[in-house]
C-alpha positions as a printed NumPy array, in Angstrom:
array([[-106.205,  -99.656,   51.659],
       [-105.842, -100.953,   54.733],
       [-109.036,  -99.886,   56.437],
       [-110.471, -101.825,   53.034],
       [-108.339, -105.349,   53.416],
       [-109.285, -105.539,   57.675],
       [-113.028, -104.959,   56.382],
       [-112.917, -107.544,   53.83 ],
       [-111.145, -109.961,   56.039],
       [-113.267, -109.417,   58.459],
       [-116.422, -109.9  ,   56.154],
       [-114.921, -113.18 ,   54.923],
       [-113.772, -114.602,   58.061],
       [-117.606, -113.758,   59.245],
       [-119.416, -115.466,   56.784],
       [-116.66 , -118.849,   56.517],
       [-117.347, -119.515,   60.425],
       [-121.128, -118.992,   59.613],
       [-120.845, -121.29 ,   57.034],
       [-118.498, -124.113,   58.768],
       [-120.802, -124.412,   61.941],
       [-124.101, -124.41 ,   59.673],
       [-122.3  , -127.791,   57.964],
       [-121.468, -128.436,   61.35 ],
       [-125.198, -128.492,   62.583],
       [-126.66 , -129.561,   59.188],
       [-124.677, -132.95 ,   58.899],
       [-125.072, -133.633,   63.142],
       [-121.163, -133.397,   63.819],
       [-121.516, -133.541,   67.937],
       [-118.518, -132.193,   69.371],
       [-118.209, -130.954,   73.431],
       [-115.513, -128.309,   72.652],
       [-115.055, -125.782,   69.984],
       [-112.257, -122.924,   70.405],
       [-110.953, -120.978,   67.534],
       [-107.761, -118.923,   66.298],
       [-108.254, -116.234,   63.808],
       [-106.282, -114.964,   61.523],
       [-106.571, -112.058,   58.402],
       [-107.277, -115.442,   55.939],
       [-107.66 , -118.324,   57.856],
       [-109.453, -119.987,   60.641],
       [-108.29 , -122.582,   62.813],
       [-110.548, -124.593,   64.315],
       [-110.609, -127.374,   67.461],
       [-113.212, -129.873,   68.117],
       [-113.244, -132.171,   71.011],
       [-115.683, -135.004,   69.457],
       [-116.647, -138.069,   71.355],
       [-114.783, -140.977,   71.574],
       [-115.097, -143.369,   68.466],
       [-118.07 , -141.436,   66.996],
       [-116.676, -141.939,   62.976],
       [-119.695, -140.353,   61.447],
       [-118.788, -137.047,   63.29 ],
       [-115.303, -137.168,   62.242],
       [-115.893, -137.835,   58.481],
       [-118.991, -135.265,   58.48 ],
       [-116.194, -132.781,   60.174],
       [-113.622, -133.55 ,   57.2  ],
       [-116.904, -132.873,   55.022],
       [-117.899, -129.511,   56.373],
       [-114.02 , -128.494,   56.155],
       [-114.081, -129.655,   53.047],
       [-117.391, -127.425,   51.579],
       [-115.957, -124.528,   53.459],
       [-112.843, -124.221,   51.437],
       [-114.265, -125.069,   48.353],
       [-116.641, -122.246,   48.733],
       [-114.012, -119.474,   50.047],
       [-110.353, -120.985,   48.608],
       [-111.258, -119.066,   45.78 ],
       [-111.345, -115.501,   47.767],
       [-107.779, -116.565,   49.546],
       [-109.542, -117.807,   52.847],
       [-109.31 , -120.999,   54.186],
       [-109.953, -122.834,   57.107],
       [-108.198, -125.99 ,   58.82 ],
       [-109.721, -128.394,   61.38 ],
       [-107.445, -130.039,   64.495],
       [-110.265, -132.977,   66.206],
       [-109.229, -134.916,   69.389],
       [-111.584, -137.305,   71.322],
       [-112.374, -136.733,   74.615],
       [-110.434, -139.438,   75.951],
       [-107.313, -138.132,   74.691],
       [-108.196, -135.563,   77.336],
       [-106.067, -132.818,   75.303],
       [-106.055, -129.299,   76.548],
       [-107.799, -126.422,   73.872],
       [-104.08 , -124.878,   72.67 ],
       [-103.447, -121.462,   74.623],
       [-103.302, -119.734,   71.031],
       [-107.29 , -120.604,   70.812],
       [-110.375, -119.064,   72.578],
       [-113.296, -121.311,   72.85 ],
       [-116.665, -120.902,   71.802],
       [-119.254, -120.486,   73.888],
       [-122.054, -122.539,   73.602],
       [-124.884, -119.895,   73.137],
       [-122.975, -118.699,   69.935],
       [-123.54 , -122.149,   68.758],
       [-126.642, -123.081,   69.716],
       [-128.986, -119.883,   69.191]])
């Protein structure tokens, strides 16, 4: 049983953070940071965007949005914590951030 729930999880997890940075890329959110915590049914996920850039920010809410309304129904979720640069906010120690060849292929 458990052997089956980690493999789910980790099938589901997989294919939400697939999912979240093709919105990402599809609706143009530029960010300069991205760090992650994972969890068995969530994701957390940071963005550093650029200051006063309000398209990014409401096509972020957006992608968060189509994300959970495509895997709420499976018991996943993720959440989305955005700073601006010039808050100059370190990526929380409880996050690992994503390299930039994972995001740009």
């Amino acid at each position: 049983m458990y052997k089956s729930k980690t493999s789910s999880s980790m099938f589901f997890i997989k294919k939400m953070l697939y999912s979240f940075i093709t919105f990402l890329k599809e609706s143009d959110v530029k960010f300069s940071k991205m760090a992650l915590d994972l969890s068995d049914s969530k994701i957390l996920a940071w963005l550093e965007l650029f200051d006063d850039d309000e398209k990014s920010e409401d096509n972020l809410i957006i992608s968060e949005a189509k994300v959970n309304a495509e895997f709420e129904k499976y018991g996943f979720k993720i959440s989305t914590t955005y700073v601006e640069e010039s808050d100059k906010l370190n990526i929380p120690p409880h996050y690992s951030m994503l390299n930039n060849a994972i995001l740009n292929p």
